[in-house]
VEXZANU-678720 format. One record per residue (C-alpha): x, y, z. Coordinates in pm, whole numbers, plus 50000, padded with zeros to 5 digits. Layout:
BEGIN
XYZ ...
***
This chain:
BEGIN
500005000050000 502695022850079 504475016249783 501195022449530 500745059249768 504625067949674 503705060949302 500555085949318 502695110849454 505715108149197 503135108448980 501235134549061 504615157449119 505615145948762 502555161848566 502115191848766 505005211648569 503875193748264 500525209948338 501815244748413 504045237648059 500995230947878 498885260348038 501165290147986 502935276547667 503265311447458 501435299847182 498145295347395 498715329947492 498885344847201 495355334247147 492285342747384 491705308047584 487955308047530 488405285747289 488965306646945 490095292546679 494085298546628 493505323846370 491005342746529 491055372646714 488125393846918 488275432246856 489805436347233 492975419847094 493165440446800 492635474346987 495405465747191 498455455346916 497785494546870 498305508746493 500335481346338 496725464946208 496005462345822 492105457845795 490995436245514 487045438545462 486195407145273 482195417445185 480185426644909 480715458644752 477865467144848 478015465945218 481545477445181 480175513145015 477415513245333 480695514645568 483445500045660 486745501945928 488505535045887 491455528345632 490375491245592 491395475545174 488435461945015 489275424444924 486115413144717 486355372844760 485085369744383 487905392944300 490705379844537 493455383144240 492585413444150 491705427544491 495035409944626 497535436544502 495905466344700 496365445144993 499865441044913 500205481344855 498795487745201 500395456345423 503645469845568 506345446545750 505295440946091 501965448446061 499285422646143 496075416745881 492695408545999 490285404645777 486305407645841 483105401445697 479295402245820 479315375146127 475465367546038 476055367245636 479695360845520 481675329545647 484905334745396 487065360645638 488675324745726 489065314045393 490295348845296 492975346845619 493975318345473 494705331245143 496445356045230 498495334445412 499375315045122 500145344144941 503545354945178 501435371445445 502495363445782 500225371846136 496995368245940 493815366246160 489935369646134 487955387546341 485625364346538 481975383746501 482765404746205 481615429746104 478755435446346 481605432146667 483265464946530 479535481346511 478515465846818 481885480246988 480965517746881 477575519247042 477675540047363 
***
């Protein structure tokens, strides 16, 4: 009995700094830990990496012409190669992209983000609730 209590313990002082690895490994927080996806990113977290934030609106032209994010590049997802090169213009080294659509119509900011990924863009993100978090963050 002894000897099964003395295992427990070794074992139990064995995965506690395993757990505390896994828990504050950078990479988790980088991320918000309420379960986004690892390319997402809530408006919070993009207020606070201050200026260095290339918005990429990813919906219709329509609803881009209505309004968009001050300074944000239109990237039409029908017109991605065309649209891709004024996203180029604007990205600067260092800066990070998010891209956004409407969170109740549009599901391609993801498959833009990815995209532009694969295009030589590096700290590429969407913005979880679109859209309607950036309106929904300028109501008083």
């Amino acid at each position: 009995m002894k000897a099964l209590r003395e295992a427990a313990i070794l074992v139990l002082v064995a995965c506690f700094p395993a757990a505390l690895a896994v828990f504050f490994h950078p990479q988790l927080a980088a991320r918000d830990r309420a379960g986004l996806e690892a390319d997402a990113v809530r408006l919070e977290g993009v207020r606070a990496w201050g200026s260095e934030v290339l918005w990429v609106d990813a919906r219709s032209d329509a609803e881009f012409a209505r309004g968009s994010v001050p300074e944000a590049v239109h990237l039409a997802p029908e017109r991605f190669a065309t649209d891709l090169g004024a996203v180029l213009a604007a990205w600067r080294p260092g800066a990070r992209v998010v891209v956004f659509c409407s969170s109740i119509s549009c599901a391609t900011s993801k498959d833009i983000a990815r995209q532009l990924r694969e295009a030589g863009l590096e700290d590429v993100y969407h913005l979880h609730g679109g859209w309607e978090a950036w309106q929904e963050a300028l109501q008083p």
